[in-house]
N, C-alpha and C positions, 0 to 999 in steps of 0.2 A: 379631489378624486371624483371621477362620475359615478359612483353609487356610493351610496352608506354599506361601513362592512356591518356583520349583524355578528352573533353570537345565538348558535345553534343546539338543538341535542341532534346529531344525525343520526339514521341507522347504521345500526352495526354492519361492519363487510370486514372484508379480507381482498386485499387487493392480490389478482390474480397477475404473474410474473410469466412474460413471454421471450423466448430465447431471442437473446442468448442472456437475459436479463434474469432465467430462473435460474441461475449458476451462482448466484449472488449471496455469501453466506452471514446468516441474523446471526444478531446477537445470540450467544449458544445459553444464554441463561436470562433471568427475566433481572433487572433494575432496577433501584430502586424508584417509587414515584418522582416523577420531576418536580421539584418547584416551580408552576407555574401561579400566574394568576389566574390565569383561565385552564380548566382543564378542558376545554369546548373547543372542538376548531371551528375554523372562520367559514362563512355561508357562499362560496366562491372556488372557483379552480384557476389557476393561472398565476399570474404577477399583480397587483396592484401597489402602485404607488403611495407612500405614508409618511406625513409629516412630524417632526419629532413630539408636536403635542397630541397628535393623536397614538404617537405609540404611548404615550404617557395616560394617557386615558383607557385606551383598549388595554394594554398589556399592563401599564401598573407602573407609577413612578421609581420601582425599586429597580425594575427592568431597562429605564431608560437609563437611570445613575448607570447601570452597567454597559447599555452600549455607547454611552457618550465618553466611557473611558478607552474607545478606538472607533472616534468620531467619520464619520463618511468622508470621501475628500473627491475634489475634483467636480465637485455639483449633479453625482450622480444621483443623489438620494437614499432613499431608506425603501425599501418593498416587503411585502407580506407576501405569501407564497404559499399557496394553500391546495392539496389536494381536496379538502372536507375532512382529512380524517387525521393527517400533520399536518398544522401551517407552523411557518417558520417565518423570523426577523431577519432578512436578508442584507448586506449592501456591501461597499469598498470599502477600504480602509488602508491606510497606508504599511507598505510593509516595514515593520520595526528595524529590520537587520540593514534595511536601506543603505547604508554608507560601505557595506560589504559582497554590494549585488555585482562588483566586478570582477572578487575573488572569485564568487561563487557559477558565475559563468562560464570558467575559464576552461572546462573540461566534464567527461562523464567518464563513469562506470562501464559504459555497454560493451565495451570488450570483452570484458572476463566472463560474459552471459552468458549461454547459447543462445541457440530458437528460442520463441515465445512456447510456452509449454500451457497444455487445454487441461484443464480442468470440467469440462464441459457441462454437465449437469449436477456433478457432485459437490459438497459444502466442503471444499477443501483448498480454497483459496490459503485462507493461513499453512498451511501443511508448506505445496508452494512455494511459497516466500518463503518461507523459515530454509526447505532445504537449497533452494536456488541463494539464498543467504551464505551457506556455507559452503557450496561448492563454489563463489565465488570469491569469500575471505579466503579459501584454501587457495587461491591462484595469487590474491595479492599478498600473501604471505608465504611463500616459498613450498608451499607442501603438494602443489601437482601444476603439471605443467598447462593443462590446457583443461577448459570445463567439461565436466558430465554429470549428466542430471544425478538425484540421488533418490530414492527409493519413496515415495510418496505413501506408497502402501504400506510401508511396513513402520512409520511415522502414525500413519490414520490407525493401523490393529494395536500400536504398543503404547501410543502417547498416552491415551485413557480409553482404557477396552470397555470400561463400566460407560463409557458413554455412546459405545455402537451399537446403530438399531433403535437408538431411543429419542435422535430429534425429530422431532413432527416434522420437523419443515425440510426434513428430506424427501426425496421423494419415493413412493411406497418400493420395498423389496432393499433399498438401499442401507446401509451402513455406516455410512460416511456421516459426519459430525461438524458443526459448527467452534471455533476454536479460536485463540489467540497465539498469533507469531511468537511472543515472545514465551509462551510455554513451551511452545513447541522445540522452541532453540532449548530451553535448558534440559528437554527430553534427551537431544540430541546431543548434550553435551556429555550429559553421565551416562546413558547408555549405546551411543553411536546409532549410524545409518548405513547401510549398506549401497554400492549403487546403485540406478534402478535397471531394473531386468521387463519391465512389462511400461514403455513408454504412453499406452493407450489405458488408462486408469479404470477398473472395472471393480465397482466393490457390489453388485449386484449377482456377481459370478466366483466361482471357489477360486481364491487365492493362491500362490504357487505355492507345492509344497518344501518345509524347511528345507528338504535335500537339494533344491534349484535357489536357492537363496543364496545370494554374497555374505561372506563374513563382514558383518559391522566395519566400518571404517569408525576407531578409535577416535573422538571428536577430544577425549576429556585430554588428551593429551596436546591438542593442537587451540582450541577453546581456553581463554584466558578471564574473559567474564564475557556473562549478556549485558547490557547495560539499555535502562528502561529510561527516556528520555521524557520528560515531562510537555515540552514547548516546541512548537517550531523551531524557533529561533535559537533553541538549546540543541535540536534537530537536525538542523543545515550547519551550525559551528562545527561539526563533528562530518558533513558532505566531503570535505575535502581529502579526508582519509579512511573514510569506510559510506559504502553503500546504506541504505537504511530503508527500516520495513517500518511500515504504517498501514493504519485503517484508513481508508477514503470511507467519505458519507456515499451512499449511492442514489443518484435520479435515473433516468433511462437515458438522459443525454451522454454517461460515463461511456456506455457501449456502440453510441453511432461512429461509424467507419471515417475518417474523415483528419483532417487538423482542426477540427475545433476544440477553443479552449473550454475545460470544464470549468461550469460554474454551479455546478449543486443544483441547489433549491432556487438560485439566481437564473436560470435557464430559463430562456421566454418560451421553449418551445414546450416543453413538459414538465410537470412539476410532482408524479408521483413518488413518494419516498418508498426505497426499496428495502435497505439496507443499510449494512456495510459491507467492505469489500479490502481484502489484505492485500496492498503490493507494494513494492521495492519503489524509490526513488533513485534514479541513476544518477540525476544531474539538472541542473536548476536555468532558463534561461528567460531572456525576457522575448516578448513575443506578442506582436501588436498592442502596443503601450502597456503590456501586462507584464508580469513576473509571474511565470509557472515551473514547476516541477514536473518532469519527466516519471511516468509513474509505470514502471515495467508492470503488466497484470498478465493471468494465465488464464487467459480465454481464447487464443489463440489468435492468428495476426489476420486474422478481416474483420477483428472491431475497432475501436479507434485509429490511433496511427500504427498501422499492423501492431498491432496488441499492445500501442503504449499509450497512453490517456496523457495530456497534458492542463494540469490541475491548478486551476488560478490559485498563486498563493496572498492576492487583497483579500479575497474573495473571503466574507465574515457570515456567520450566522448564529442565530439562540434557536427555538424550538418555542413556541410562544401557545400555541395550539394542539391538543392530542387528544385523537377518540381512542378509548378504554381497552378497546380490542387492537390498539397497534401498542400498549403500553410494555409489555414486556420485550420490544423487539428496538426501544428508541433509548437510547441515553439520554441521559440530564446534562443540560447545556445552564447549570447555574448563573456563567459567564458567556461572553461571546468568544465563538469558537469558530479557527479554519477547517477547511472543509479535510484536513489531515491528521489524524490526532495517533492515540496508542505510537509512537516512536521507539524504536528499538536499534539496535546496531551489535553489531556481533563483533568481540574481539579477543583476535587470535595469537599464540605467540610466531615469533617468525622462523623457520625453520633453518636451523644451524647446521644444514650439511651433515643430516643423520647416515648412518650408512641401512643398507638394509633388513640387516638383523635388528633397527631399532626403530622398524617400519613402524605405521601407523592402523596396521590392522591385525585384530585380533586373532588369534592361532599361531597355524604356520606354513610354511605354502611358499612359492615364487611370489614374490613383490615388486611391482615396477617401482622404480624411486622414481621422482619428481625429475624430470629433465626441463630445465630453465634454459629458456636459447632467448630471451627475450632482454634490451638493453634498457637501463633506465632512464627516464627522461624526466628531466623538474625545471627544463628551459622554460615551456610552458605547459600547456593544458592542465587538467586537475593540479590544484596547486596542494602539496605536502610539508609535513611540519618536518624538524629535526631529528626530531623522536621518533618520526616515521620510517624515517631512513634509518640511523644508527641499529648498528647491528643485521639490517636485513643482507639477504643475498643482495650480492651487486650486478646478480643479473634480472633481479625481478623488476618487471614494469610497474611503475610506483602511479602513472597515470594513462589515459590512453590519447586523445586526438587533439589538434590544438583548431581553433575557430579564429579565422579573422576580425578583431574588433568590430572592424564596419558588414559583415557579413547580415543580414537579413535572416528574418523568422522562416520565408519558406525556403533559404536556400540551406540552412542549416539544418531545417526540417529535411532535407531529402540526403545531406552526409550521413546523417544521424538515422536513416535507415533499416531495422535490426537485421543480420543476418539470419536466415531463415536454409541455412543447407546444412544445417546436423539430419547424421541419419535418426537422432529422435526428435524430428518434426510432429507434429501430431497430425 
């Protein structure tokens, strides 16, 4: 290395978040202490290069036994990655699922989506993903024909009212809360969501009143379990018949405009730790010598690739470094972790041709039933199991576009386009 790294006490700070990067929602509760060996971060900002006996020295022989059980590959090395106030054990690693990365490429989600939907300053990224989660299991299971957003507001006042107005790291006058997707979904499963009525999210302003509100659309009837996935790899096994919500770690490189692949704390260009950040994975592909995940986010579509981030999935890290004052806002990396973790998937049963009097919303009232005009396809793209099919309507799209094997990362990048003409654009 050209310098010796050092071990520090630094001043305490609070690192200040600049849009669209203050949108980014912390951990909504504080964690427990990490197991570190150091609890100090590293005397440096940027990347620096580190050999395995010096992580074995700085960081602690207990720490190296653990990254060498998903050793670096391809001679890129090992790096430290240091704001001064988180550094992190960064590098590649090969991806485990490897022998299944041709299934896994073979199709995406983003049909059943809409628009990229904004969340803009508020901590309501999980919200988001939890209901753009169900409004799209509703399409690949029979129960409405085409997507529309679902009520983000009335998710943020009902999922836990004891906690609006009370995270700091909102911003002052605000309401909105820091949260996990898969609460969120089981909010949504016992007591429904309505759909949304106010596409431009305002929780600093009076809410509509009950009488302008949609009657809940019934989830617990359509909702078959959430199901909390431990691993990646446990993660993508389940890509090929349902969409999936995750945490990404966030650096500032998640939010540049652009096809660059994310890499975390691995990013040469900045390395401040922000967060985390909840969003959908549509679809897996490889993409200059990398294997990334497609990661639908609700910042609206002129941050990454119009508002899809594509998230290396070698890409490894631990947490090796922590000043005092980021401790409540960082999880424990005991082991080496991708940059993707919390995994969830929603599943629904598939709708058997109800008639309307056995609609899916509560009261009573005109009900549009679900009109399916769409053919199935399992030739190819998204590839589906047996079980996925038996019993479904045999008009539902089971996948959506098919990619030529030999097709290229940017030409697949510009099919892969989101569409952006719902009237709830933000």
């Amino acid at each position: 290395m050209d310098h010796p790294v050092e071990l520090v006490d630094p001043q305490p700070h609070s690192p200040e978040m600049d849009d669209p990067m203050d949108c980014v929602d912390p951990e909504p509760q504080p964690q427990p202490q990490i197991p570190m060996h150091s609890q100090h971060p590293l005397q440096f900002e940027g990347l620096r290069k580190i050999s395995e006996a010096e992580i074995g020295i700085i960081v602690g022989e207990s720490a190296l036994e653990q990254v060498q059980t998903r050793p670096q590959f391809g001679g890129g090395g090992y790096f430290l990655s240091s704001d001064k106030f988180v550094t992190s054990l960064v590098w590649r690693a090969d991806f485990i699922g490897l022998p299944f990365v041709q299934v896994l490429c073979n199709g995406s989600w983003r049909l059943f989506f809409g628009a990229i939907r904004n969340q803009y300053d508020h901590l309501l990224c999980w919200d988001y993903a939890a209901t753009d989660l169900a409004s799209a299991e509703s399409i690949i299971c029979g129960w409405e024909s085409h997507y529309f957003p679902l009520s983000a507001w009335h998710v943020c006042a009902n999922c836990r009212p004891d906690l609006l107005g009370k995270d700091h790291s909102a911003k002052i006058g605000h309401r909105c809360y820091g949260y996990l997707v898969e609460f969120a979904l089981r909010h949504i499963q016992i007591h429904g969501v309505p759909r949304e009525i106010m596409p431009l999210f305002r929780c600093d302003v009076t809410p509509p009143i009950p009488l302008d509100i949609p009657l809940p659309i019934r989830f617990n009837e359509r909702i078959r379990a959430v199901r909390r996935l431990e691993t990646l790899e446990e993660a993508l096994f389940y890509l090929p018949n349902h969409p999936i919500g995750a945490d990404v770690i966030v650096y500032p490189e998640l939010f540049e405009a652009g096809t660059t692949i994310y890499h975390g704390p691995g990013s040469p260009k900045k390395t401040g730790f922000l967060g985390y950040h909840a969003v959908i994975i549509e679809s897996v592909f490889q993409l200059l010598g990398d294997l990334v995940a497609v990661c639908r986010m609700s910042n609206g579509d002129e941050v990454a690739h119009c508002g899809y981030a594509y998230v290396s999935l070698t890409t490894m890290y631990m947490i090796v470094g922590l000043d005092a004052c980021q401790e409540p806002y960082v999880r424990k990396t005991p082991k080496p972790m991708h940059l993707l973790s919390n995994f969830v998937i929603l599943e629904m049963h598939k709708n058997s041709e109800k008639s309307q009097e056995d609609s899916s919303i509560i009261g009573t009232g005109d009900v549009q039933s679900p009109i399916i005009n769409q053919d199935v396809r399992t030739g190819a793209g998204m590839p589906v199991s047996k079980d996925f099919l038996k019993g479904a309507d045999k008009n539902v799209s089971a996948c959506l576009f098919d990619h030529p094997k030999d097709m290229d990362g940017a030409e697949r990048m510009r099919q892969i386009k989101p569409t952006v003409q719902s009237k709830y654009k933000d």
